[in-house]
N, C-alpha and C positions, 0 to 999 in steps of 0.2 A: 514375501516374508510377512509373518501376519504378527502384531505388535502383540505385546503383553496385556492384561489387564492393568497390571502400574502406570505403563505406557499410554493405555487409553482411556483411564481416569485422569491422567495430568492435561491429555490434550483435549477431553470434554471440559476440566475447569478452565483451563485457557481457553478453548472456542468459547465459552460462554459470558467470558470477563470482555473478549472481542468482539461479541456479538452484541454488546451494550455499549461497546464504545460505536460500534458501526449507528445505533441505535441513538445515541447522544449527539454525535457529531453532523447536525445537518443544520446546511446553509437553510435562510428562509428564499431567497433567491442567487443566482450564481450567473454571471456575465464575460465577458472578455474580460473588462476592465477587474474584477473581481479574481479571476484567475490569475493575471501579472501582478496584481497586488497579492494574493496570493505563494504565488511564488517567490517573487523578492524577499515577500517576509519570511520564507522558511530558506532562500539563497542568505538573509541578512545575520538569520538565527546560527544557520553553519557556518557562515566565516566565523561568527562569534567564538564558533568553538573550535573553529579550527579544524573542521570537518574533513574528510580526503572525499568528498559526494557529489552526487550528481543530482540534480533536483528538475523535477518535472511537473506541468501542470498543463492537462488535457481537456477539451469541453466539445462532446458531439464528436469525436472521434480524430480533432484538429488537434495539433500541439498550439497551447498558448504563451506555455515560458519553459525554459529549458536554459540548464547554467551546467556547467562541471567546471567546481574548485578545488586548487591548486590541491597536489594528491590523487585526483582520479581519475582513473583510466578511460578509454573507450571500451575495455571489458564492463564498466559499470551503467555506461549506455545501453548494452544490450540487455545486460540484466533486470532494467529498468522496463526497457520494450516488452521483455518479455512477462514480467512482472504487471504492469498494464493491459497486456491482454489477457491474463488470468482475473483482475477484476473485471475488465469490459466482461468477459464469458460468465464470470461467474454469480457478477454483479456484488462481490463485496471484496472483502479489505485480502489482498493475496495471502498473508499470513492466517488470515478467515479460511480459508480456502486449504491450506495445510492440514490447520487444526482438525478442519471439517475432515479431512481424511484420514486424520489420526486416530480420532474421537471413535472413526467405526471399524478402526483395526484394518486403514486400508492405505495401499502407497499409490501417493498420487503416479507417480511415473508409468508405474503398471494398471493402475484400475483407471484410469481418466479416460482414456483414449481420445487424448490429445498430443499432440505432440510436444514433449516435454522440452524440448530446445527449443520451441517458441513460443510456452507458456508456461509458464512458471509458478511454481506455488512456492513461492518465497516472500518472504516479509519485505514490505517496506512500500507499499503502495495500498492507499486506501481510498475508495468510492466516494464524490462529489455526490451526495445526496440533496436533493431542494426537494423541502417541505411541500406534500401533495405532489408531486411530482415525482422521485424515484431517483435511479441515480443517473448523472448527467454528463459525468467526467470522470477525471481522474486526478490525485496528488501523492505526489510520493520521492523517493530517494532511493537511490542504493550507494553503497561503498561502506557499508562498517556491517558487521553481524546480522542476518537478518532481522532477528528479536529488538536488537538495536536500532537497525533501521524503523521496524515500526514503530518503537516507543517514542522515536524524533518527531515524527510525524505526526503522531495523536498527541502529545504535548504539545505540540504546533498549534494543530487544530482548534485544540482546546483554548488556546490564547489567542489566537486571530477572532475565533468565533466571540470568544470573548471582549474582545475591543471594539 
């Protein structure tokens, strides 16, 4: 099913608003220790709001922190997994990875040739990037809206990196 051109100008301005945020958001370095702190703080942000999430933070292809709060499923575990391996493959943010296919009027499920139950082009997981380096991990959430998922997450970012 090939998109509209409405369709595939809205999802070129969103890849391109996400392609700056992929672009903004890098560690100058990223650690163990960095990752669980990491995590807590976006575990700490969704109790705050009361989240129904699941929260994950990967480094070199190891799990370093990993929480599901009150509200979420083990559907949302998966979805996470699989949302993770869409950036490891892709090397950017999974909602990056959407847009990317939308932008050129294509559906991920049928043009990827990957397999789509265990890679995901869904929002809510974005690339640990270190400065000179590239990308090194992963962070991210699922359990509320995709588009929402990601925007937790890059508001995250931006206030960790920030502190």
């Amino acid at each position: 099913m090939s998109a509209t051109m409405d369709e595939r100008e809205e999802a070129a301005a969103a890849l391109a608003r996400i392609t700056a945020e992929e672009r903004e958001l890098v560690f100058p370095r990223f650690d163990r220790q960095t990752g669980w702190t990491l995590g807590a703080f976006l575990r700490d942000a969704a109790l705050g709001r009361a989240l129904p999430v699941v929260v994950g933070v990967t480094l070199a292809g190891q799990r370093l922190f990993h929480a599901a709060l009150p509200g979420a499923s083990p559907d949302n575990d998966a979805w996470l997994d699989r949302k993770v391996a869409a950036v490891v493959h892709f090397q950017r943010s999974s909602l990056g990875v959407r847009e990317q296919f939308r932008a050129a009027g294509r559906d991920y499920a049928a043009d990827s040739r990957l397999d789509h139950t265990r890679v995901a082009a869904n929002g809510g997981v974005f690339p640990i990037t270190v400065a000179g380096v590239g990308v090194v991990g992963t962070v991210g959430i699922s359990g509320l809206p995709q588009v929402e998922d990601h925007a937790f997450v890059v508001e995250q970012l931006r206030a960790f990196l920030a502190g």
